[in-house]
N, C-alpha and C positions, 0 to 999 in steps of 0.2 A: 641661287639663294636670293631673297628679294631684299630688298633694303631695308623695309621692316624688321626683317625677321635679323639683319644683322643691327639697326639699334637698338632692338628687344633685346639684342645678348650684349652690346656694347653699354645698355643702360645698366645689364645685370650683373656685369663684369665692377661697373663704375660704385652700386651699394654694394656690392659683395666688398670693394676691397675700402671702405669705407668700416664699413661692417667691422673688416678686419685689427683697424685704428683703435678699438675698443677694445682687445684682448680678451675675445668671448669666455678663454677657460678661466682666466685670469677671473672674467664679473661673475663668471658661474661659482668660483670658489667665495667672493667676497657674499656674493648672496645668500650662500648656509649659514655663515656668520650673522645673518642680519635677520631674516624669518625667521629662525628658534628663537633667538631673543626673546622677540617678541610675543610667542607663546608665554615665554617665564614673566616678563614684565608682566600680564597679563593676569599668571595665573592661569591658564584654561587656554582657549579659543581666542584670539583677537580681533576685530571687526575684518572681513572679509577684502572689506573696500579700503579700508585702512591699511593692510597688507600690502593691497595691490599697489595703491599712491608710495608706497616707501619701496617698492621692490623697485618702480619705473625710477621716480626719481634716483633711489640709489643706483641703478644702474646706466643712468644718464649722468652723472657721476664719478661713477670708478670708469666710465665706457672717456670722458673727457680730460681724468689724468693719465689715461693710456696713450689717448691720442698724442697731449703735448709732450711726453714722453719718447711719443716715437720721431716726433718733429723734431725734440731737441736730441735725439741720441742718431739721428739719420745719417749723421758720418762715419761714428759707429758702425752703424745698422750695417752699413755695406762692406764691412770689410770681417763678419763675424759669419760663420756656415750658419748658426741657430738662427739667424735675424737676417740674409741676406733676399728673404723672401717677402720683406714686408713693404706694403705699399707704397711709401714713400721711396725706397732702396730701388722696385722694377721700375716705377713712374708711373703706376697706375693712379698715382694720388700725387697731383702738387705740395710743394711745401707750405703754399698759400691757401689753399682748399684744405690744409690738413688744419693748420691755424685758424680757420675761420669756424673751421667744424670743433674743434676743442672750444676754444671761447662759446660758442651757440650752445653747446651743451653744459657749460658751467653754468651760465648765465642763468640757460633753462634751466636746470635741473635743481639750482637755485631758488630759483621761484615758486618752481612746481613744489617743493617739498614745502617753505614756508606757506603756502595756499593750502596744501593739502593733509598737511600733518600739522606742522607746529615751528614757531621760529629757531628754537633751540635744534632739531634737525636739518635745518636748512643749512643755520651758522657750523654743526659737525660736519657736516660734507662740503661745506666750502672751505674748511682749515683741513677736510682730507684732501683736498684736490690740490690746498696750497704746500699742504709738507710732501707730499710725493713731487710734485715738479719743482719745487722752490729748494727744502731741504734736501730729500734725495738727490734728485734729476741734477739739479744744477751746481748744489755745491758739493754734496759727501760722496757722488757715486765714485767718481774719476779722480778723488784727493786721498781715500783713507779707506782703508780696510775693515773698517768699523761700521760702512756704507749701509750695509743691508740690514745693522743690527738696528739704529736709528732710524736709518731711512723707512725702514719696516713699518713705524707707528702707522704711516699711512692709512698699513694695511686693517690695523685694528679699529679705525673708528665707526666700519659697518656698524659693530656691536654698540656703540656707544647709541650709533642712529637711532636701530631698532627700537631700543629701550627709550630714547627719548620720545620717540614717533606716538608710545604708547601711554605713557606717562606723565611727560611733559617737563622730565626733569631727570637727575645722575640719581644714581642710589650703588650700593657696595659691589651685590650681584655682577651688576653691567664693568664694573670696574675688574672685579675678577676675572670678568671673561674678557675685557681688553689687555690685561696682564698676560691669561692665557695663551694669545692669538699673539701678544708682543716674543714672551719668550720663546714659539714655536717657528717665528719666522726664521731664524737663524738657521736650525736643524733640516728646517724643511728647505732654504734656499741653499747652502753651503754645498750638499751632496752634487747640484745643479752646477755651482762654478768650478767642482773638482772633475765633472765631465768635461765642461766646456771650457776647462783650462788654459787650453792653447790660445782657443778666441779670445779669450780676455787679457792675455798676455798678450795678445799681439796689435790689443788697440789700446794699451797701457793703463787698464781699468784693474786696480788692486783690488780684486774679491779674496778672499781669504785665501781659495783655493790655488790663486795665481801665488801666493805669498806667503806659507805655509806649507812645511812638508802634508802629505796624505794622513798619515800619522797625527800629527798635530790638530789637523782639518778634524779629522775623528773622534780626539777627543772633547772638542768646543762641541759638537755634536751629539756626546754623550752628555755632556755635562746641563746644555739647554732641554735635551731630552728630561733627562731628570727633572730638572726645573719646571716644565712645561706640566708634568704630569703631578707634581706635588700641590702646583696653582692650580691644576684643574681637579683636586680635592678639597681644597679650598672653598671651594664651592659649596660642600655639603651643607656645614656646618650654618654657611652665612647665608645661604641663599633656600635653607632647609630642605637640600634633595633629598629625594626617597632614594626605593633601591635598585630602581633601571640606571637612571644617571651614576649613582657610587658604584654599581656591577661594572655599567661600562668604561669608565673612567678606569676602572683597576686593571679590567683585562686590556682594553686597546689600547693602554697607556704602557700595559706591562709587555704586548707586543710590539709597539714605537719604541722601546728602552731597546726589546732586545736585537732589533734590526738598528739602530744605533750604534752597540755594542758590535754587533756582527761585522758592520762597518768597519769600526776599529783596529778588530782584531785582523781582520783581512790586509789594511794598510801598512800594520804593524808588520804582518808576517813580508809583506812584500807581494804579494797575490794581486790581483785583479780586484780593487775596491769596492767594484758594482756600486757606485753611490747615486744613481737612479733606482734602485732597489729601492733606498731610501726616502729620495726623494716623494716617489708614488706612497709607499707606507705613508707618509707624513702628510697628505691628502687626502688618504681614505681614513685615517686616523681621526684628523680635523671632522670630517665629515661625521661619523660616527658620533662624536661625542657631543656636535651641536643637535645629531638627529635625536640622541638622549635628551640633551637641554629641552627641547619641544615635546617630547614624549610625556617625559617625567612629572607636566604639572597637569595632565589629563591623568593621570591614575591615583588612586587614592592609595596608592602605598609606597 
């Protein structure tokens, strides 16, 4: 093998696990959140190029509170099976190249948005970047079981971007759908720490799931469930959907309730929880219902 051809793979080895710092499924999910918006702010179709400047920066963005995320939880990282594969954990990634790559991406990504969109976009993802690694990351992850409910907001302010990106300003809509995405975090994260139980209990991180019978886990679970789907009717009234969005919101909301539910009862009985069951339902559920938000204001009914 020639030397080339081994720094051609040691280069590709080096963005790959770079790449990796950014939590692709993590930014893929934050980005559904952020293009519908922006149809609805819009009403119709939104400028093309305008899209494109808010998907990059926002995902330069969510890609740089992943990174200091992973920087700051790397002691963690290596003592957990879900996380012991991640850059910084094997050493494909210094602690120093991981720091220097977060910072370059906030900065940027910072910029880029205020050049490209509008200052109020810029200053929402730089206060998302600051509550995930500042609020979450550093002080609620590893203190309080309450972590993911708070620390969660992070995850909501795509939507706020979106809408600002198009607008240039907050309106009720966008706030509904940050409410949305706030009460859904829970439901959708919870089923995740009741898998990965043990991990988290063994690097003294209180997820609910480490600190809470199954049973109990189940019901928080039902109960934001509900809650999620009531906010995301919310919607109609104030943000005047039609009847793609009110259909889908009834049914995918009605089948998130009852994989929920299912949950529950399974913990209850004593049976095997399946709360990855749940977990995936409450991301294709997500999905769905922002692919409605996008839909709904191209049809005239």
């Amino acid at each position: 093998m020639s030397d080339q051809t081994v720094a051609s793979r040691s280069v590709g080895r080096t963005v790959k696990a770079y790449i990796a710092l950014t939590k692709p499924r993590v930014l893929e999910l934050l980005l559904v959140s952020t293009v519908p918006v922006m149809f609805l702010a819009q009403g119709g179709l939104p400028d093309i190029w305008l899209v494109l400047a808010t998907v990059i920066g926002g995902s330069m963005s969510a890609g740089s509170a992943a990174a200091f995320n992973m920087y700051l939880d790397r002691d963690i990282d290596a003592h957990m099976h879900r996380t012991e594969n991640r850059p910084l954990v094997t050493g494909e990634v210094t602690p120093r190249g991981a720091l220097v790559f977060s910072w370059t991406l906030a900065v940027v990504s910072t910029v880029w948005l205020w050049l490209t969109t509008n200052w109020l976009a810029a200053v929402l993802s730089a206060s998302a970047i600051f509550f995930y690694v500042v609020i979450y990351t550093m002080i609620l992850k590893r203190r309080t079981e309450q972590n993911i409910i708070w620390g969660g907001i992070a995850g909501c302010f795509p939507v706020l971007i979106g809408w600002a990106s198009v607008t240039g300003s907050l309106d009720w809509p966008a706030f509904i759908l940050f409410a949305l995405v706030f009460l859904w975090t829970p439901p959708h994260y919870w089923p995740l720490s009741m898998k990965y139980k043990d991990d988290y209990d063994d690097v003294d991180v209180p997820m609910l799931g480490v600190t809470r019978h199954a049973s109990q886990v189940g019901l928080q679970v039902i109960l934001y469930a509900w809650a999620t789907v009531a906010c995301s009717l919310l919607l109609v009234p104030i943000a005047g959907m039609g009847l793609v969005y009110t259909v889908s919101a009834l049914v995918f909301g009605g089948w998130f309730i009852y994989e929920s539910h299912r949950l529950y009862n399974r913990a209850v009985r004593g049976t095997e929880a399946r709360p990855m069951r749940v977990f995936h339902a409450s991301i294709t559920y997500l999905t769905l219902i922002f692919v409605a938000v996008a839909i709904d204001p191209l049809l005239p009914f």
